[in-house]
C-alpha positions in Angstrom: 9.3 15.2 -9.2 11.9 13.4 -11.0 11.5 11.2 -13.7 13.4 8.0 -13.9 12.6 4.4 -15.5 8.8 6.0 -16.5 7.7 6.4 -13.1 8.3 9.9 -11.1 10.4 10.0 -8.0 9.9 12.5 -5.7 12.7 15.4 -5.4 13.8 15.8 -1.5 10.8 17.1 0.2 10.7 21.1 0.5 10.7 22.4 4.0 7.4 24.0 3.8 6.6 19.7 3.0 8.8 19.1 6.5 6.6 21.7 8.6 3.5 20.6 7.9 4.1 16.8 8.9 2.2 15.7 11.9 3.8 14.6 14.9 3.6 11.5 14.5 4.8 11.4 10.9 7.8 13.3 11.5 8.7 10.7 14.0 8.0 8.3 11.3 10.7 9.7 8.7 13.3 9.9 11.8 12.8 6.5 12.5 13.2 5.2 8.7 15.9 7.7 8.6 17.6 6.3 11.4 17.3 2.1 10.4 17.9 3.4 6.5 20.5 0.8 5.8 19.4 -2.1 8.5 16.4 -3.3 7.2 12.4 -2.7 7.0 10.6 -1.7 10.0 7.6 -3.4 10.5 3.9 -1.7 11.7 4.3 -3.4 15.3 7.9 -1.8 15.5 6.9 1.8 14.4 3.6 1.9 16.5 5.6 0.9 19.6 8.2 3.5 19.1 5.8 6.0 18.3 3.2 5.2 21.7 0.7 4.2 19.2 -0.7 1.3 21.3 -4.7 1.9 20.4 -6.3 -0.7 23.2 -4.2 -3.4 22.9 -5.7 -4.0 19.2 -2.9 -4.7 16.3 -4.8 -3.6 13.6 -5.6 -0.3 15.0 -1.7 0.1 15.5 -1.4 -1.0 12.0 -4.3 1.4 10.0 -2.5 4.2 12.1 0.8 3.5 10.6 -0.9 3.3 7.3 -2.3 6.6 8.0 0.8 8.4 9.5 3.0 6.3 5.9 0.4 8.1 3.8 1.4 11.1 4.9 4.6 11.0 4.5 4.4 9.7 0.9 2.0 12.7 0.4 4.8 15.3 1.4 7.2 13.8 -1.3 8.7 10.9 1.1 9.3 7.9 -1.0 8.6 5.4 1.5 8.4 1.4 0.1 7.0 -1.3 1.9 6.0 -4.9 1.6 5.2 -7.8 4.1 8.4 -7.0 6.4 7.9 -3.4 6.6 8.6 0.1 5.9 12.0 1.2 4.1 12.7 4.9 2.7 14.1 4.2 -1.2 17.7 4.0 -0.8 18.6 5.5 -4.8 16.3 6.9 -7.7 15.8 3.4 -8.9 14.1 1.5 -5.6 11.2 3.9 -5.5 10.2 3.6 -9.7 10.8 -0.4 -9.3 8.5 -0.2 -6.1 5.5 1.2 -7.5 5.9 -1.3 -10.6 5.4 -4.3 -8.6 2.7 -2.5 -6.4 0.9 -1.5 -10.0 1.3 -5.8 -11.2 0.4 -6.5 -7.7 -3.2 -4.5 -8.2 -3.3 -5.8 -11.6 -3.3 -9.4 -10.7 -5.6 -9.2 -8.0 -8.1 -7.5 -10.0 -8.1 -9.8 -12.8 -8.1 -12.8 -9.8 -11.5 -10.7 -8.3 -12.6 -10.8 -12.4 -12.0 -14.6 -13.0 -13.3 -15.4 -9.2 -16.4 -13.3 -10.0 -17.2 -15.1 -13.5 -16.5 -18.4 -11.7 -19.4 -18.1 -9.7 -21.7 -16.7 -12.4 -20.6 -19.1 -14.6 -21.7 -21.8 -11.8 -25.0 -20.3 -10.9 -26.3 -19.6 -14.2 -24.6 -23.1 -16.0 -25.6 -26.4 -16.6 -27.3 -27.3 -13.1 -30.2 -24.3 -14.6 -30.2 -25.7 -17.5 -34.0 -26.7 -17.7 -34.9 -23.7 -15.4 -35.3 -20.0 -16.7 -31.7 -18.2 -15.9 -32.0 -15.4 -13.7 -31.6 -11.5 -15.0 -28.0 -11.7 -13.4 -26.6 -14.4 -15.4 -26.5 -11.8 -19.0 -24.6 -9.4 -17.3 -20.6 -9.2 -17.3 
């Protein structure tokens, strides 16, 4: 691994990394290698080029990508993604910048689940219990 901008990039996958890639996987990195400069491939796009059609179901197809995208990123692949698809990082820089915003992304939705989850506590154990004993549940954050 390589470290640039405090996150670690991963150094070209070794061969022994290469021959132990599924199927499937391997036709994953040949198809992000192939559209490398066009644009992100999205889970519909990779599933049909790979005969990944599970029943007709999209979310099926999708998980499956997921699965066959955490592979590669296991082997050392530094595949990005976000809500138009799937990209290999083009330079040392993409791959650190990606996992920053997927790291703030995480971030804010936990403190979102926090302030959600207070919300509601704050609501069920406020002012309409206010002549009423509080239940145990209401003391604990």
């Amino acid at each position: 691994m390589t470290t640039c901008g405090g996150a670690e990039m991963p150094d070209e996958p070794s061969q022994s990394a290469e021959m132990e890639l599924s199927e499937d996987a391997a036709g994953v990195r040949d198809l992000l290698e192939r559209y490398f400069d066009d644009r992100p491939l999205n889970a519909a796009e990779i599933a049909g080029a790979l005969g990944l059609y599970v029943e007709q179901n999209r979310e099926r197809q999708r998980r499956s990508v997921r699965d066959v995208v955490k592979e590669l990123r296991e082997a050392g692949y530094a595949v990005c993604a976000n809500d138009r698809g799937y990209w290999l990082a083009r330079n040392a820089v993409e791959y650190p910048e990606y996992l920053d915003a997927r790291k703030r992304r995480v971030t804010f939705d936990f403190v979102e689940q926090r302030k959600m989850r207070e919300a509601v506590t704050d609501r069920a154990c406020g002012q309409q219990r206010l002549f009423q004993p509080a239940p145990a549940e209401c003391f604990r954050r």
